[in-house]
CHARMM internal coordinates of N, CA and C (Angstrom, degrees):
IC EDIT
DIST 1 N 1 CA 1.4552
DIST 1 CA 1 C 1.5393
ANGL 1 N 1 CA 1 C 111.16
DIST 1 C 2 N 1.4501
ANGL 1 CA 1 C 2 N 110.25
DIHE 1 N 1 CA 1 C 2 N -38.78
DIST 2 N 2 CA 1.5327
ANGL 1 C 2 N 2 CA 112.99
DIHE 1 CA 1 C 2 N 2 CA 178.98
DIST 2 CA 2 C 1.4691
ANGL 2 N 2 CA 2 C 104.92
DIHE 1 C 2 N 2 CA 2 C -75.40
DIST 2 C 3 N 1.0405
ANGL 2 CA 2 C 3 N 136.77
DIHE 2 N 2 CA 2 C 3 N -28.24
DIST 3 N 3 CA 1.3160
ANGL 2 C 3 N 3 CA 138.84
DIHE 2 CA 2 C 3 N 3 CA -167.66
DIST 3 CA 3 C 2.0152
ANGL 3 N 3 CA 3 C 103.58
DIHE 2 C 3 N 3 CA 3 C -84.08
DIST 3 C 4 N 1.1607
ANGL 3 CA 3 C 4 N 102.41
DIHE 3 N 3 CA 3 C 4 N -30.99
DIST 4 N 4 CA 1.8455
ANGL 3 C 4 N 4 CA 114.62
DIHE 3 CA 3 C 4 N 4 CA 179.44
DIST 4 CA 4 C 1.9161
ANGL 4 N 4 CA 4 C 92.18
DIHE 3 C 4 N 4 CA 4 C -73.76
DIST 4 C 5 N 1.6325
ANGL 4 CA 4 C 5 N 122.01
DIHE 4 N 4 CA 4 C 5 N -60.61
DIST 5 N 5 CA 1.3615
ANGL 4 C 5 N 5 CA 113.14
DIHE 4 CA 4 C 5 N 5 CA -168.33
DIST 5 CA 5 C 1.4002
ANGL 5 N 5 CA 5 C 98.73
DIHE 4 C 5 N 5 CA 5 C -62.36
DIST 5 C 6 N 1.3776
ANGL 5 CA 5 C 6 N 137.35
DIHE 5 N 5 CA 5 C 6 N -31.20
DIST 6 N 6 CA 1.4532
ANGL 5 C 6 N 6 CA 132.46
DIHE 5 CA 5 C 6 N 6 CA -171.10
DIST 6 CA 6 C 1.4931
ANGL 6 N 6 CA 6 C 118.43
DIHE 5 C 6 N 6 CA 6 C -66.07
DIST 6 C 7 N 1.3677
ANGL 6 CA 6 C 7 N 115.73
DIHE 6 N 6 CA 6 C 7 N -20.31
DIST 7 N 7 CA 1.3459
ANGL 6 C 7 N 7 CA 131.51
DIHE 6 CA 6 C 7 N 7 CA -165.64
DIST 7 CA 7 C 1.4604
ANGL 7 N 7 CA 7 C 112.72
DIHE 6 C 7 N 7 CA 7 C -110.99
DIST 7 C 8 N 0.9799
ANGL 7 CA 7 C 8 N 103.80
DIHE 7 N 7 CA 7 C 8 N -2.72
DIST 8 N 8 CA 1.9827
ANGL 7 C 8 N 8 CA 117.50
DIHE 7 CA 7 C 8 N 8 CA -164.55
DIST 8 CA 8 C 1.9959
ANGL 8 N 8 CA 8 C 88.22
DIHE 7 C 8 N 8 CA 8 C -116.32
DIST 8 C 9 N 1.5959
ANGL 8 CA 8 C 9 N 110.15
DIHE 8 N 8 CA 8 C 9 N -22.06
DIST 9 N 9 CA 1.6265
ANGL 8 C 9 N 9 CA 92.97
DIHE 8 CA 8 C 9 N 9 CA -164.00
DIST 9 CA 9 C 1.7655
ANGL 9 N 9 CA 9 C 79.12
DIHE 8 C 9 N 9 CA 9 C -97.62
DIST 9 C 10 N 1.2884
ANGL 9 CA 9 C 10 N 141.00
DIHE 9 N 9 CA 9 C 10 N -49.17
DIST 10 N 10 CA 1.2537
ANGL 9 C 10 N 10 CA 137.44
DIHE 9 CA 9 C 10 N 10 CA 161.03
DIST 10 CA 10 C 1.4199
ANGL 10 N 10 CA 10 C 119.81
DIHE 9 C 10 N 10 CA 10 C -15.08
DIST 10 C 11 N 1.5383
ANGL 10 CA 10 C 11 N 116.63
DIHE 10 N 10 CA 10 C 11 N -67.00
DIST 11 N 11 CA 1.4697
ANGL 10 C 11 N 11 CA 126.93
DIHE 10 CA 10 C 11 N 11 CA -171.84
DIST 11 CA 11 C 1.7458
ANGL 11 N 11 CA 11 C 107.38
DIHE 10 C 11 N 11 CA 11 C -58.31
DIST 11 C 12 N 1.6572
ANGL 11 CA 11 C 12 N 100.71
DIHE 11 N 11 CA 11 C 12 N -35.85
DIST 12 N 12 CA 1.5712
ANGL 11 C 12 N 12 CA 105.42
DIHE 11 CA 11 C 12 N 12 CA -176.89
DIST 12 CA 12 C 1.8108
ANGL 12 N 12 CA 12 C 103.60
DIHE 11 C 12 N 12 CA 12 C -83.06
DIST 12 C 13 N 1.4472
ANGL 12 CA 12 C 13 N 116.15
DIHE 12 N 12 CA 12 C 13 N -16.54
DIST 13 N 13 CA 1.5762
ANGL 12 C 13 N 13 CA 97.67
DIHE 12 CA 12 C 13 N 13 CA 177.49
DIST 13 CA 13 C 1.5276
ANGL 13 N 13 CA 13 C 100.59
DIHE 12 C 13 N 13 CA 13 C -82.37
DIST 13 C 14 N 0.7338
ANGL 13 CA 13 C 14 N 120.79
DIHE 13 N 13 CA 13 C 14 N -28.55
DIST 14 N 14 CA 1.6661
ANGL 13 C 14 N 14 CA 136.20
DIHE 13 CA 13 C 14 N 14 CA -177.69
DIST 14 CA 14 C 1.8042
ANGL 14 N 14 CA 14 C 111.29
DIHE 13 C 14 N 14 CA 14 C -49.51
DIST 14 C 15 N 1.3612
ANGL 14 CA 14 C 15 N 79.38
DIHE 14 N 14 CA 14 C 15 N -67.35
DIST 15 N 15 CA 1.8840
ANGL 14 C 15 N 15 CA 96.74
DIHE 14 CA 14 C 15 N 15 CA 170.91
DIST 15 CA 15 C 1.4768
ANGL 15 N 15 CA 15 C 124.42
DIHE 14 C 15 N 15 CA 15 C -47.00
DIST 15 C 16 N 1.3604
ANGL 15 CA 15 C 16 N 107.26
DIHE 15 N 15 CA 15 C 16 N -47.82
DIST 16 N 16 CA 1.3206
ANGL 15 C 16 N 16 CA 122.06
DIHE 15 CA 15 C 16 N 16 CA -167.38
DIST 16 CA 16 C 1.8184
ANGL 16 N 16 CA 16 C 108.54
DIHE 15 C 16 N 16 CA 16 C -76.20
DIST 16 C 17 N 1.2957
ANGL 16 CA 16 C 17 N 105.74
DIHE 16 N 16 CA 16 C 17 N -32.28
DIST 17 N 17 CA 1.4301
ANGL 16 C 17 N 17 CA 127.09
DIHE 16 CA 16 C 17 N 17 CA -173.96
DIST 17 CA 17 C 1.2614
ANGL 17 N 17 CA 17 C 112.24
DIHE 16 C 17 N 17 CA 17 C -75.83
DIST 17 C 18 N 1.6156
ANGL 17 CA 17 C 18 N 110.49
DIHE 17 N 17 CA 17 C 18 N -41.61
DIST 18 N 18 CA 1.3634
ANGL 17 C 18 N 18 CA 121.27
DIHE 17 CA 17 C 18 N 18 CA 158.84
DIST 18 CA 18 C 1.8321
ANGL 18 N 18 CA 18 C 122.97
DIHE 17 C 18 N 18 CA 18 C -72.22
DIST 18 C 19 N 0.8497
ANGL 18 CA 18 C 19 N 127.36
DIHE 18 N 18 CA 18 C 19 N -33.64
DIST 19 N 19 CA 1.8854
ANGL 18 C 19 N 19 CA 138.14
DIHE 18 CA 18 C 19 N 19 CA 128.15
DIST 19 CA 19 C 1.4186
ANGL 19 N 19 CA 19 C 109.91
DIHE 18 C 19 N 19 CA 19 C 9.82
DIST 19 C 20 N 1.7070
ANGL 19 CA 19 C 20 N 83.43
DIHE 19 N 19 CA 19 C 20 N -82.19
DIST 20 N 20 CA 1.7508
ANGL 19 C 20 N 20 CA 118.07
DIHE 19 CA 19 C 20 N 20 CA -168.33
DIST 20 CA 20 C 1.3240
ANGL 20 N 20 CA 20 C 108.38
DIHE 19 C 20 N 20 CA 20 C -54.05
DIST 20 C 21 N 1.3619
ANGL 20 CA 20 C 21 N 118.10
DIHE 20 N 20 CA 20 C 21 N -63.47
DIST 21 N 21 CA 1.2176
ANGL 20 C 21 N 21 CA 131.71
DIHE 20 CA 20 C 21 N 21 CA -179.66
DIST 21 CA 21 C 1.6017
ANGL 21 N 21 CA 21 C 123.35
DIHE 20 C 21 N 21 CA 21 C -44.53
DIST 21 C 22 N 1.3870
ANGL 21 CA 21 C 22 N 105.65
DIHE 21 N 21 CA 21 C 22 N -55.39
DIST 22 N 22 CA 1.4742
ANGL 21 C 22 N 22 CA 135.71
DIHE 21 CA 21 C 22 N 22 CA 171.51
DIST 22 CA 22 C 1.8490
ANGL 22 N 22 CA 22 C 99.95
DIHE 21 C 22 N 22 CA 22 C -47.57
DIST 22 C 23 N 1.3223
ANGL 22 CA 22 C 23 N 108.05
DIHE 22 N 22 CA 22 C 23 N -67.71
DIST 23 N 23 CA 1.7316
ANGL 22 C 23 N 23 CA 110.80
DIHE 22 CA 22 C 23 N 23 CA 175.01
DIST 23 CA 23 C 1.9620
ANGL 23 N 23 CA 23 C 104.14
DIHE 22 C 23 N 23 CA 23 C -64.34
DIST 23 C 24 N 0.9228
ANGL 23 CA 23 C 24 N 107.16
DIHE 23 N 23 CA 23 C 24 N -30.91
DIST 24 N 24 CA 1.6570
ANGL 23 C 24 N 24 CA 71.36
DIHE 23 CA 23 C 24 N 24 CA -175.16
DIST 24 CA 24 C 1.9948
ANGL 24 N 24 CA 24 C 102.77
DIHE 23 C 24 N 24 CA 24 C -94.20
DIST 24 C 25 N 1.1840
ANGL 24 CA 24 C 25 N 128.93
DIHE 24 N 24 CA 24 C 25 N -10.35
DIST 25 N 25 CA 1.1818
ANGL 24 C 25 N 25 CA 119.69
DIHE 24 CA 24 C 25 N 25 CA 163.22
DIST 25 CA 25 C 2.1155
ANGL 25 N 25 CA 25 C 114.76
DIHE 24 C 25 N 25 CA 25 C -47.10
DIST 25 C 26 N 1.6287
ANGL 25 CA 25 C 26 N 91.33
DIHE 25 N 25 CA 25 C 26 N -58.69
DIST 26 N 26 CA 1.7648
ANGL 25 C 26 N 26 CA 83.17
DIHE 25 CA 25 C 26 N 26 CA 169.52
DIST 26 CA 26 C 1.7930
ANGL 26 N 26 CA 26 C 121.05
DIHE 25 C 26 N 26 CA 26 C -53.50
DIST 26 C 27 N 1.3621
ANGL 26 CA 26 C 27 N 100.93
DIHE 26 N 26 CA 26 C 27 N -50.88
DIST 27 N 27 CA 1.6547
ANGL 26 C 27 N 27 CA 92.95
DIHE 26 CA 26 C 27 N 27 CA 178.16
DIST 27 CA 27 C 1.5001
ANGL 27 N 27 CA 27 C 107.40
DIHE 26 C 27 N 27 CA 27 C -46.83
DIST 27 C 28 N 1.2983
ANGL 27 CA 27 C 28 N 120.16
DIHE 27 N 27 CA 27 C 28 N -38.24
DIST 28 N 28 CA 1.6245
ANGL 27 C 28 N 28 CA 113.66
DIHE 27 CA 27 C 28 N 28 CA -162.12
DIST 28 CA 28 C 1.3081
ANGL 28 N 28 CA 28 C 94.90
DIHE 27 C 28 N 28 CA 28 C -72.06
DIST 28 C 29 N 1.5617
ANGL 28 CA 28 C 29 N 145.03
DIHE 28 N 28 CA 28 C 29 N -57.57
DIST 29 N 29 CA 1.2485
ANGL 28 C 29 N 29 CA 152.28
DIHE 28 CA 28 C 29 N 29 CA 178.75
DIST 29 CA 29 C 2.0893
ANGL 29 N 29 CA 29 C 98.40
DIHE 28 C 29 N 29 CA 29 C -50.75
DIST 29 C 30 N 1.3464
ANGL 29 CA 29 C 30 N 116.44
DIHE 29 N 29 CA 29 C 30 N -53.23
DIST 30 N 30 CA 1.5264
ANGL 29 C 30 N 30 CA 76.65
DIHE 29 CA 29 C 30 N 30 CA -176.02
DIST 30 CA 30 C 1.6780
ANGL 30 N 30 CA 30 C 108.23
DIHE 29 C 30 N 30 CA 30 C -79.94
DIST 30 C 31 N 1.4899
ANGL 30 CA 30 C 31 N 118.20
DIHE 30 N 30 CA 30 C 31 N -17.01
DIST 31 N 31 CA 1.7674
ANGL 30 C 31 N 31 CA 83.18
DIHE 30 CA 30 C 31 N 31 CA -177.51
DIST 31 CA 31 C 1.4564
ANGL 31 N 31 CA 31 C 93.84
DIHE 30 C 31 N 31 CA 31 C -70.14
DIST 31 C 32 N 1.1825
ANGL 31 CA 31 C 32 N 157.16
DIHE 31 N 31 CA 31 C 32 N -57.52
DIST 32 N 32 CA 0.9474
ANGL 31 C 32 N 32 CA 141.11
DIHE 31 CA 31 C 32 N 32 CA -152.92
DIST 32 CA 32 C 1.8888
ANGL 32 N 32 CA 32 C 124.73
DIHE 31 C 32 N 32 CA 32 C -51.11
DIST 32 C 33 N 1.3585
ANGL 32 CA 32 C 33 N 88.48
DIHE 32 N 32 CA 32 C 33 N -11.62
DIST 33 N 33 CA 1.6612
ANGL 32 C 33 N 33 CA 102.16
DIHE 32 CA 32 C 33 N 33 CA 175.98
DIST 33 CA 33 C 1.5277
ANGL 33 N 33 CA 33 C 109.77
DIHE 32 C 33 N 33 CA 33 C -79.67
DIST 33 C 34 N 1.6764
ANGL 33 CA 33 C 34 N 100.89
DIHE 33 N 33 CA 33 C 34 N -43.71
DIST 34 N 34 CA 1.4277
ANGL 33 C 34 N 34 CA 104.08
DIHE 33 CA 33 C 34 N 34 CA -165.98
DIST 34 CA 34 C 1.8587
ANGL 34 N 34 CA 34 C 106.16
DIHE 33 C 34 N 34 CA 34 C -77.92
DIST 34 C 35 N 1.4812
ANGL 34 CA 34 C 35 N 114.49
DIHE 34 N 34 CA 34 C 35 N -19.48
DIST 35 N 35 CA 1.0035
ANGL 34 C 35 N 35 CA 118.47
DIHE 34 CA 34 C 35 N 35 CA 175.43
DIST 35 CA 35 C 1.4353
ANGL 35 N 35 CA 35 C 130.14
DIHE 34 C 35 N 35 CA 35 C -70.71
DIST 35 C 36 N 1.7225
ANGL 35 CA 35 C 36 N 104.06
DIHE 35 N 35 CA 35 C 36 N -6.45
DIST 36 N 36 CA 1.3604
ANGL 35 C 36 N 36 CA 122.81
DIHE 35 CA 35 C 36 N 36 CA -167.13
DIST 36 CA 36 C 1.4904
ANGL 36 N 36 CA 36 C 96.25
DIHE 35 C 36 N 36 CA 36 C -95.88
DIST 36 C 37 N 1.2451
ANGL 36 CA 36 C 37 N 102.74
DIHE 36 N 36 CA 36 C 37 N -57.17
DIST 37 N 37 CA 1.8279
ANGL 36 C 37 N 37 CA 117.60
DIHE 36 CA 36 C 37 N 37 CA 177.71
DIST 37 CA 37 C 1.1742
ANGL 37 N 37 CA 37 C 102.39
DIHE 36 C 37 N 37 CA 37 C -41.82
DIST 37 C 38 N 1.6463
ANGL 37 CA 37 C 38 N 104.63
DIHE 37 N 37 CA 37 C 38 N -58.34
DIST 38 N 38 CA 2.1614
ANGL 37 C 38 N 38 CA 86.08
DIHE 37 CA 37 C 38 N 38 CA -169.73
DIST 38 CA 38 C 1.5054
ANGL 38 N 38 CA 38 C 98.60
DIHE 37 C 38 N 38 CA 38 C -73.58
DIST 38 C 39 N 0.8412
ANGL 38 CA 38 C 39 N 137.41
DIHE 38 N 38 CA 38 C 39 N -40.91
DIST 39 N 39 CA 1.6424
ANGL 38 C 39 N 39 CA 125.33
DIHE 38 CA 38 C 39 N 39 CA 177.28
DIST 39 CA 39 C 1.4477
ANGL 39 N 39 CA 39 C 114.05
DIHE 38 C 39 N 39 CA 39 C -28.29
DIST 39 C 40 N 1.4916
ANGL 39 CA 39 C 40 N 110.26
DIHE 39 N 39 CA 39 C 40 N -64.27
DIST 40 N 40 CA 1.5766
ANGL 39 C 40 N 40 CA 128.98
DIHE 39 CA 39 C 40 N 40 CA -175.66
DIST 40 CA 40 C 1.3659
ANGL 40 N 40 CA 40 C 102.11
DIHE 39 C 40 N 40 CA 40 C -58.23
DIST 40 C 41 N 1.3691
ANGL 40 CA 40 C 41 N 119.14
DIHE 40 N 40 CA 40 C 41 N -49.62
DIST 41 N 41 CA 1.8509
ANGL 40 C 41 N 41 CA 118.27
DIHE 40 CA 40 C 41 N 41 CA -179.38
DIST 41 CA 41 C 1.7284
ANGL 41 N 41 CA 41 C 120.85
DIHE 40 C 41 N 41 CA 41 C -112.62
DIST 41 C 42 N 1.2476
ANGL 41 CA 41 C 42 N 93.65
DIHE 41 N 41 CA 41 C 42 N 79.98
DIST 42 N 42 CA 1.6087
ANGL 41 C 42 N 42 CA 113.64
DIHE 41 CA 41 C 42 N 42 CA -163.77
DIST 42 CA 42 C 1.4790
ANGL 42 N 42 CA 42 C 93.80
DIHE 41 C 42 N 42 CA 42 C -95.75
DIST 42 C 43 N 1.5503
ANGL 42 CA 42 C 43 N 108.52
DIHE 42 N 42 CA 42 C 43 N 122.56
DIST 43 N 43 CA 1.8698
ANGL 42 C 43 N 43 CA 121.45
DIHE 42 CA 42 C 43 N 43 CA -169.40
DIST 43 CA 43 C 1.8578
ANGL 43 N 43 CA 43 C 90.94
DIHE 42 C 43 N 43 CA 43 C -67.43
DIST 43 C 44 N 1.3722
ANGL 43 CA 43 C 44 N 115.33
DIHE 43 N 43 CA 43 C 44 N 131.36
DIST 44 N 44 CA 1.1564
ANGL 43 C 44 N 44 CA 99.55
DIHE 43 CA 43 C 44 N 44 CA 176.53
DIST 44 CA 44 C 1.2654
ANGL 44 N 44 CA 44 C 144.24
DIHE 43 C 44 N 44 CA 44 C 83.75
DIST 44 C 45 N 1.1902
ANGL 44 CA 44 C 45 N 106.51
DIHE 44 N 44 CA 44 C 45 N -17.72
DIST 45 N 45 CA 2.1646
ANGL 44 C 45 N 45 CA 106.71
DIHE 44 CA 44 C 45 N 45 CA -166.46
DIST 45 CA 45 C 1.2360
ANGL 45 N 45 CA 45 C 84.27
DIHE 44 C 45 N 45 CA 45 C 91.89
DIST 45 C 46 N 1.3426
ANGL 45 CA 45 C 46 N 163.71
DIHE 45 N 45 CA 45 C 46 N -42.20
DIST 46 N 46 CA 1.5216
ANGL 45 C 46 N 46 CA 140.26
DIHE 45 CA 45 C 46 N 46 CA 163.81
DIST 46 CA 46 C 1.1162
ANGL 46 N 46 CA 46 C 141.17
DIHE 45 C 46 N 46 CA 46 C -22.19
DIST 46 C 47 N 1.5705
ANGL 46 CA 46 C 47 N 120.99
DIHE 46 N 46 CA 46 C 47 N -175.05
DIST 47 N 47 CA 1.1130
ANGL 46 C 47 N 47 CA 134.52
DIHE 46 CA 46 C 47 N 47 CA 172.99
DIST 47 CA 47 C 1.6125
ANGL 47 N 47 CA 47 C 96.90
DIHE 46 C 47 N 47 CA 47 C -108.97
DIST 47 C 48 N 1.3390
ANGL 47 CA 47 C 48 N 97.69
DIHE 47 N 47 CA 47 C 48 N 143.65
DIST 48 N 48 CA 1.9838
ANGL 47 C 48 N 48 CA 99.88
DIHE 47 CA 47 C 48 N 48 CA -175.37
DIST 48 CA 48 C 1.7399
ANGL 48 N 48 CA 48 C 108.88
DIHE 47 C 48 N 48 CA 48 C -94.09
DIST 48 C 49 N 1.6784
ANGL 48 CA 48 C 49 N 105.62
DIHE 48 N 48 CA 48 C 49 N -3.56
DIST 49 N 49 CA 1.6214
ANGL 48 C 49 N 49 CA 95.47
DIHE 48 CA 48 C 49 N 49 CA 179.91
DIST 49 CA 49 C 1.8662
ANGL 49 N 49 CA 49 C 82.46
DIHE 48 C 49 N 49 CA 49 C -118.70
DIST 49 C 50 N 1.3466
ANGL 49 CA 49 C 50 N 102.27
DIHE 49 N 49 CA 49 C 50 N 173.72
DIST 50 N 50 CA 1.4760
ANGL 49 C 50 N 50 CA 126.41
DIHE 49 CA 49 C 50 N 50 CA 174.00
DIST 50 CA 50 C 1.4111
ANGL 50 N 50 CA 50 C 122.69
DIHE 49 C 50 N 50 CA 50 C -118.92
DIST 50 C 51 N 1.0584
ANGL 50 CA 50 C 51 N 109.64
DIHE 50 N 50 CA 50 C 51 N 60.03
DIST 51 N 51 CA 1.6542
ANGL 50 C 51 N 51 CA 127.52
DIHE 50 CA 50 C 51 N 51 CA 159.33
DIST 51 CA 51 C 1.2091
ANGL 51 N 51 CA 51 C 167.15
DIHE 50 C 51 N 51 CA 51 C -138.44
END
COOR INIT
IC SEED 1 N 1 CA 1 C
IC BUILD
């Protein structure tokens, strides 16, 4: 029985981690989109952020 709850709280850290992972791969893909856009449409011959 301890060995079934040990394997069920595993599968769920597993899951959740894979979740996590899964959501921040898209964030990385859209900033990387929006980072392309301001690249391509730079106000000026600039840089479009200030830092």
């Amino acid at each position: 029985m301890v060995a079934l709850i040990l394997a069920l709280i595993v599968i769920a850290i597993l899951f959740g981690a894979g979740a996590a992972l899964h959501a921040l791969w898209w964030i990385a893909i859209i900033a990387l989109a929006i980072w392309l856009i301001g690249f391509a449409f730079r106000p000026g011959g600039r840089t479009w952020y200030y830092w």
